[in-house]
N, C-alpha and C positions, 0 to 999 in steps of 0.2 A: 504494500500500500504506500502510495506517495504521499508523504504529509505534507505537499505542501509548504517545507517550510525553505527553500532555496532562498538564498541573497537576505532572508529576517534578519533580524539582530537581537538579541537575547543577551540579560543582563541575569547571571546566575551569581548572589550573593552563598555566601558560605561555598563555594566553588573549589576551593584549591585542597576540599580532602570530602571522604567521605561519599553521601548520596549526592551534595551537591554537585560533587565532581563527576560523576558518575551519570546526573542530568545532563552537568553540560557536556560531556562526551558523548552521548544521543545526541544532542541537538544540534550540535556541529556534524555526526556524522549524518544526521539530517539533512544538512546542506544550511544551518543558521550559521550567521560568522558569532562569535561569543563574547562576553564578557565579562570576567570571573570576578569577584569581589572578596574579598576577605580583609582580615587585618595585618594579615604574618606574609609581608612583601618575599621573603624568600624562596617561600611554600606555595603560592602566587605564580611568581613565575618559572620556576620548575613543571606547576602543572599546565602554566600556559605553554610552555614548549613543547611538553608529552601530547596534549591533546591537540596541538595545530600543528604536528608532524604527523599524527595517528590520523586524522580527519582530514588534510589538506585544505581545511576552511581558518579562517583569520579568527584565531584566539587571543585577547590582550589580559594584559591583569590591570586591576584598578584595587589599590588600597583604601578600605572603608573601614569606618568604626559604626556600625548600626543604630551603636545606641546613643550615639552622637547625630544632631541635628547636622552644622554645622557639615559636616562628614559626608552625610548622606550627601545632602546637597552638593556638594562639589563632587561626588562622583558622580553619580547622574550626570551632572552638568558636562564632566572630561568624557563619556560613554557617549553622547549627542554629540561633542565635539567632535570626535573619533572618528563615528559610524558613522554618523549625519542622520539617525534614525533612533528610535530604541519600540520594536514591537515585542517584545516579550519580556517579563518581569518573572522570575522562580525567588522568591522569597523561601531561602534554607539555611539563613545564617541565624545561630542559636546556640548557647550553653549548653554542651554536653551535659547528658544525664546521670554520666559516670558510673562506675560501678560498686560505688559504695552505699551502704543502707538508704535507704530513703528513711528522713529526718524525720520525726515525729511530729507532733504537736508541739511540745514545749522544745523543739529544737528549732524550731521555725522561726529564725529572724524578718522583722521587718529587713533588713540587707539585702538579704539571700533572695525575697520575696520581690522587691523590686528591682534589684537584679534583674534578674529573670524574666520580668515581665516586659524592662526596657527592652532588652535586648530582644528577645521576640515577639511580642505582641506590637511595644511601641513602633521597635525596629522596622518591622514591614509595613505598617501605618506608615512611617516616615519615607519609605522607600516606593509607596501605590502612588501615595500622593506626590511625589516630585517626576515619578515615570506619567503620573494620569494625563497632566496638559500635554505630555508630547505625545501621546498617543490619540487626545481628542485631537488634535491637530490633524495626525493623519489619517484619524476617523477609522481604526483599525486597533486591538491589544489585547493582547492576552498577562494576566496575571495569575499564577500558581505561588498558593502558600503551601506550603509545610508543614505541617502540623504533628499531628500524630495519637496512635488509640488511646494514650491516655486519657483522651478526651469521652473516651466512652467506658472508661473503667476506672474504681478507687485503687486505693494504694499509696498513690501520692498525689499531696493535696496539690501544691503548683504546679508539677505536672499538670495535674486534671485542668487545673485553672486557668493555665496560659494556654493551653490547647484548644480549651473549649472557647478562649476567648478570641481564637485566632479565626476559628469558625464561625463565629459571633461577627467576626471583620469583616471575615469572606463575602458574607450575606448584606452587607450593608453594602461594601462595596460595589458589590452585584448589583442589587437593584439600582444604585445611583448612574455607575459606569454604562450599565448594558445599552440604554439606549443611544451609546455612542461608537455601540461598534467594540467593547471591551468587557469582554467575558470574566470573570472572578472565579476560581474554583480551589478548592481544597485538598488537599492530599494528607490521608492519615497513613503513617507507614506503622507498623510493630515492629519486634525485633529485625533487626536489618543486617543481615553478612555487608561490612565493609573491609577496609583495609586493616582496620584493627579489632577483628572478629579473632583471629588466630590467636593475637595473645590473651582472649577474654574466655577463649576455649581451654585452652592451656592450664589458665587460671583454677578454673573452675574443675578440671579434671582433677588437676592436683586437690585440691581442698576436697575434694569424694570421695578421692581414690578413684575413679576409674580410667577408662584411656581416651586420647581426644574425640575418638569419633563416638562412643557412648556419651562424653558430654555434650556435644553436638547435635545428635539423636533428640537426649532431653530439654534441648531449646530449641529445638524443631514441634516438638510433640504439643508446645501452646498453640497449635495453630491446625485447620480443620485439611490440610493439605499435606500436612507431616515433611514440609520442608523448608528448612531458613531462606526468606526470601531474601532475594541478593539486593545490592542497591542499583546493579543494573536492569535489576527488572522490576526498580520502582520507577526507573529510569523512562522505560518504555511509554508506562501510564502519562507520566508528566509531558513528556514528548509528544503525545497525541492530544492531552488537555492542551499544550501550548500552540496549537497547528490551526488555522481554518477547518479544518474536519471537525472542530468539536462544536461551532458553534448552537447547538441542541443542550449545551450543558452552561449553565450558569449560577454562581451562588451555594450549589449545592456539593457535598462530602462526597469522597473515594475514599476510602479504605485498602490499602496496599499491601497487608499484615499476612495473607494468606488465609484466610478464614477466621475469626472466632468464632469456638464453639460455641455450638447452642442458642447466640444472641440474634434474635431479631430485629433489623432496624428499618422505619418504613417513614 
């Protein structure tokens, strides 16, 4: 299937590791030229080179601080300059989750909490809105956030809370944007194989005792497919949300976790 997305231009924040990298290497090998956003300039352009020799399309890096006003705005501003365009927005830059305990109640700083929220909630707010006027301009855009199933299960509270709040975005954005030609749409991923899935596997085998691929097995088994989705084939999803083929989908949640058992959602 052709997406469609030949000569676009795509702004992939959180780009230079992980899912976001792994979007934007779809979307170039799509045929979008790219523009990867992070804050670690060295990480940045290492992955700008890998993925604009691997795709043969024009990869740049652009250093961003998200949860900086300031920040945003001038990269936006250097990505227009650049390209002379900007049709695609993947909002994926975020505090890692990490793998240490999810914090309680009474461990739960106001810090921690606003943290968290700047950075992804405000973060892609600050990033829609500086991408939206150049895209009503060309009366044409697609934006994809990032999100994630926390949004549909407890465990952790700001998990839950910035996720759900990012879906909360989605939908406003949607209705306001759409009648200009720019579509909003959501992506929840669950556990996700990236580049540092080995050492979390590792980890975890150890502390069991057992061997990698039995730990591997039981973080595959949350999910109704019994297989770690990768982050290249959340990749996929986002890649086709972000293309003229999606137009029929606006506003509303994807889910990219591989099933949850048993849950319903309508």
């Amino acid at each position: 299937m052709d997406l469609q997305l030949t000569g676009k231009v795509a702004i992939v924040t959180g780009g230079s590791r992980g899912i976001g990298k792994a979007i934007a290497r779809e979307l170039a090998r799509e045929g979008a030229d790219v523009a990867i956003a992070a804050r670690g300039a060295d990480a940045l352009a290492a992955t700008a080179a890998e993925l604009a020799a691997a795709s043969g399309r024009r990869v740049e890096p652009f250093t961003v601080d998200t949860g900086d006003d300031a920040s945003v705005r001038a990269m936006v501003a250097a990505v227009e300059a650049a390209f002379g365009r900007i049709d695609i927005l993947v909002n994926a830059a975020a505090k890692a989750g990490g793998q240490a305990p999810v914090p309680r109640l009474e461990e739960i700083t106001e810090a921690h909490f606003w943290d968290d929220m700047n950075v992804k909630v405000l973060g892609y707010l600050r990033c829609a809105r500086e991408v939206a006027p150049v895209m009503k301009r060309q009366g044409w855009g697609r934006i994809v956030n990032i999100s994630g199933l926390a949004a549909r299960q407890s465990g952790s509270t700001i998990g839950s809370v910035r996720n759900v709040a990012v879906a909360a975005l989605t939908k406003n954005l949607a209705d306001e944007l759409g009648p200009h030609g720019i579509n909003v749409t959501v992506v929840h991923p669950g556990l996700t194989r990236t580049e540092a899935t080995p050492g979390v596997v590792a980890a975890r085998a150890q502390a069991e005792s057992i061997t990698p691929e039995e730990a591997e097995q039981r973080m595959a088994s949350g999910n109704s497919i019994r297989h770690l989705v990768d982050a290249t084939e959340v990749a996929y999803v986002v890649a086709f949300l972000a293309s003229p083929l999606s137009i029929a989908i606006n506003g509303d949640t994807i889910a990219v976790g591989g099933g949850a058992p048993r849950a319903i959602h309508y």
